[in-house]
C-alpha distance (Angstrom), angle and dihedral (degrees) to the residues before:
residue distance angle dihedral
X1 . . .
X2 3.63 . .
X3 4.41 110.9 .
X4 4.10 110.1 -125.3
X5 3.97 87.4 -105.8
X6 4.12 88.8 57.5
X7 3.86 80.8 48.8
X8 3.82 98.7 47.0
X9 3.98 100.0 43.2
X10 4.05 86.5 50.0
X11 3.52 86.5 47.8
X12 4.13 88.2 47.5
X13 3.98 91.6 48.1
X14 3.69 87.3 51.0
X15 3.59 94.8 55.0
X16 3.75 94.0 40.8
X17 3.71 92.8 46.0
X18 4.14 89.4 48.9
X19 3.72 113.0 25.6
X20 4.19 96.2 100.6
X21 3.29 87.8 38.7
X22 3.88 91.5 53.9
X23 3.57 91.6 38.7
X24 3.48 95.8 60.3
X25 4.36 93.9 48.6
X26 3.66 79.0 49.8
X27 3.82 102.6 56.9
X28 4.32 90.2 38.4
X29 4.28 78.9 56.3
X30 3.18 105.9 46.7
X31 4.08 98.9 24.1
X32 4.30 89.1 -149.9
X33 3.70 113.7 95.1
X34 3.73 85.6 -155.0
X35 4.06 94.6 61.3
X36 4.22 91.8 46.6
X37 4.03 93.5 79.1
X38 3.40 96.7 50.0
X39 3.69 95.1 46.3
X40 3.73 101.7 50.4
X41 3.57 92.4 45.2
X42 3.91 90.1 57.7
X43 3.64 88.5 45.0
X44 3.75 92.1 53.0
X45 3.83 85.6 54.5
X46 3.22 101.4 51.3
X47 3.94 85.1 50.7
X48 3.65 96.9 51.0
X49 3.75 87.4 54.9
X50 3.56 94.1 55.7
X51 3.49 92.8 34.0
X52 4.02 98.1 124.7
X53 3.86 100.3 43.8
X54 4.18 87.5 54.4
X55 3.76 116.2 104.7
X56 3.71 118.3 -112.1
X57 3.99 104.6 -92.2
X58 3.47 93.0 10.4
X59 3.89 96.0 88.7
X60 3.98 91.4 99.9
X61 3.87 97.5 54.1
X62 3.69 84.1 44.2
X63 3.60 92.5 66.5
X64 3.32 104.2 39.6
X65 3.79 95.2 55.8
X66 3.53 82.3 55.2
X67 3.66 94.2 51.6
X68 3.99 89.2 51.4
X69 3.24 92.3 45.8
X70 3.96 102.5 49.5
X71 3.71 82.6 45.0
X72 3.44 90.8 61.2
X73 3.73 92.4 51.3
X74 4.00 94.3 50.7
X75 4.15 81.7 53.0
X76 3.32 93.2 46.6
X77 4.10 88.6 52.5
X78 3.99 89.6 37.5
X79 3.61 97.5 51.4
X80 3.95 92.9 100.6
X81 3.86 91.9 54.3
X82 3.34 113.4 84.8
X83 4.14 116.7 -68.6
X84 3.55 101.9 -149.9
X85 3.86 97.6 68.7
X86 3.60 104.9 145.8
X87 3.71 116.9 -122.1
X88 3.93 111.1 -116.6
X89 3.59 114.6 -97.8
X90 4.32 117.9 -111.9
X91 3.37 112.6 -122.6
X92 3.82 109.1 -103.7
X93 4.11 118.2 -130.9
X94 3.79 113.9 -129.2
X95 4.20 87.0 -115.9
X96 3.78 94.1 60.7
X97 3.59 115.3 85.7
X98 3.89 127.4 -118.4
X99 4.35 92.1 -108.9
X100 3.87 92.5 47.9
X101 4.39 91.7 46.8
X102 3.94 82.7 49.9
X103 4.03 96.8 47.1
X104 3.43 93.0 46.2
X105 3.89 88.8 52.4
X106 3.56 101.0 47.8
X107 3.80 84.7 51.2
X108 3.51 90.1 50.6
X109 4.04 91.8 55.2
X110 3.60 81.7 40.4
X111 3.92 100.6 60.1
X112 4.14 83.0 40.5
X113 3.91 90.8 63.1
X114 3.96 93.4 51.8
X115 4.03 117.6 96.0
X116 4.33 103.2 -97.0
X117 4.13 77.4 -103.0
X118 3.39 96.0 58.2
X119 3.95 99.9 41.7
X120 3.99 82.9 41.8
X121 4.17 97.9 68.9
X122 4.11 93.7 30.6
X123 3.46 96.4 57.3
X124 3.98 89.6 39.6
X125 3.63 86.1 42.6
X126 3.79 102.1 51.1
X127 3.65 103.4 7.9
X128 3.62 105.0 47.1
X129 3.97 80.5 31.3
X130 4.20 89.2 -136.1
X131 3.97 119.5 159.4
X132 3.65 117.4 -109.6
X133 3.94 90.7 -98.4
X134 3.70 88.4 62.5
X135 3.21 102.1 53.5
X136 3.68 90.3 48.6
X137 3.59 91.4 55.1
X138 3.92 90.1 40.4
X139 3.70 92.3 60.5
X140 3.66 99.1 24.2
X141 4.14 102.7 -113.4
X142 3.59 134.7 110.5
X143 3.63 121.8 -79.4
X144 4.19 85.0 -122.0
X145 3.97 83.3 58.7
X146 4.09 86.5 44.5
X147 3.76 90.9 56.4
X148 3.48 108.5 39.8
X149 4.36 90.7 44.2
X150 3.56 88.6 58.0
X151 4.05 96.9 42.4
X152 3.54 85.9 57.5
X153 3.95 97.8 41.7
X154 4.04 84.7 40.8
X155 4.12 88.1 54.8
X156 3.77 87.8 43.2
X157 3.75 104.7 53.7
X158 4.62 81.6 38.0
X159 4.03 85.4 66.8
X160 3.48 108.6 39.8
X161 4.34 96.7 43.9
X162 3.51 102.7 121.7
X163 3.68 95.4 -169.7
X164 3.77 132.5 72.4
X165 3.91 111.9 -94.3
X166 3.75 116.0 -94.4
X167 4.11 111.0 -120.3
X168 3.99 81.6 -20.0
X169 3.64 91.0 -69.2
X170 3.84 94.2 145.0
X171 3.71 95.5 44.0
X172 4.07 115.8 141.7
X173 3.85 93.2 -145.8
């Protein structure tokens, strides 16, 4: 049986190994830099706490499904603010150019005005670049329910770009 200090520094490595990582799916959730702290560190919590009933390699999807769903509870709790706060712009390195800084953003406020499930499977989908069976077991729905939430959220985000595609990545053909 494993002592709590075996538990804690595989805990530790998992967090050091994962916290960019969850950093970044936080930010493309929530689209406020300011909101991404507070929900990975609740996520972390809550996977501490279940630290010994989660499947060996499965910690990572774990969290995440956490994070998606706790976002979904601080929309559900938001949803009488006002919906059209802007997502934060990303600071934009000096190599990028001034078309690429302005794609990224409008996908940015893009991904902000999809419902938390929505955002959830695209940015697992394409960002974290997981198949569709992952993200179904990620977030605990069916792979039909995978690909049919992010056809719509796809179509969505398609229509309302207000800036010419980038290489042609958001071409409809």
């Amino acid at each position: 049986m494993p002592t709590r200090e075996d538990v804690q520094a595989e805990f530790s490595a998992f967090v050091e190994e994962n916290r960019a990582a969850l950093s970044r799916y936080g930010y493309l959730l929530t689209g406020r830099a300011s909101s991404v702290d507070d929900l990975v560190q609740e996520a972390l919590v809550k996977t501490y706490l279940n630290w010994g009933r989660i499947a060996p390699g499965r910690a990572l999807a774990f969290t995440r499904k956490v994070m998606a769903n706790q976002c979904t509870d601080w929309w559900r709790r938001r949803r009488f603010e006002s919906p059209d706060e802007a997502p934060e712009r990303a600071a934009a390195s000096g190599q990028r150019g001034y078309e690429a800084v302005e794609a990224r953003d409008d996908i940015a406020r893009q991904l902000a005005a999809l419902t938390p499930r929505e955002r959830a499977v695209v940015v697992l989908r394409f960002y974290a670049d997981l198949s569709e069976a992952d993200v179904a077991r990620d977030l605990g729905v069916s792979v039909g329910t995978v690909k049919s939430t992010c056809s719509r959220a796809l179509a969505r985000m398609r229509r309302n770009l207000t800036g010419p595609p980038v290489n042609g990545a958001w071409s409809t053909a």
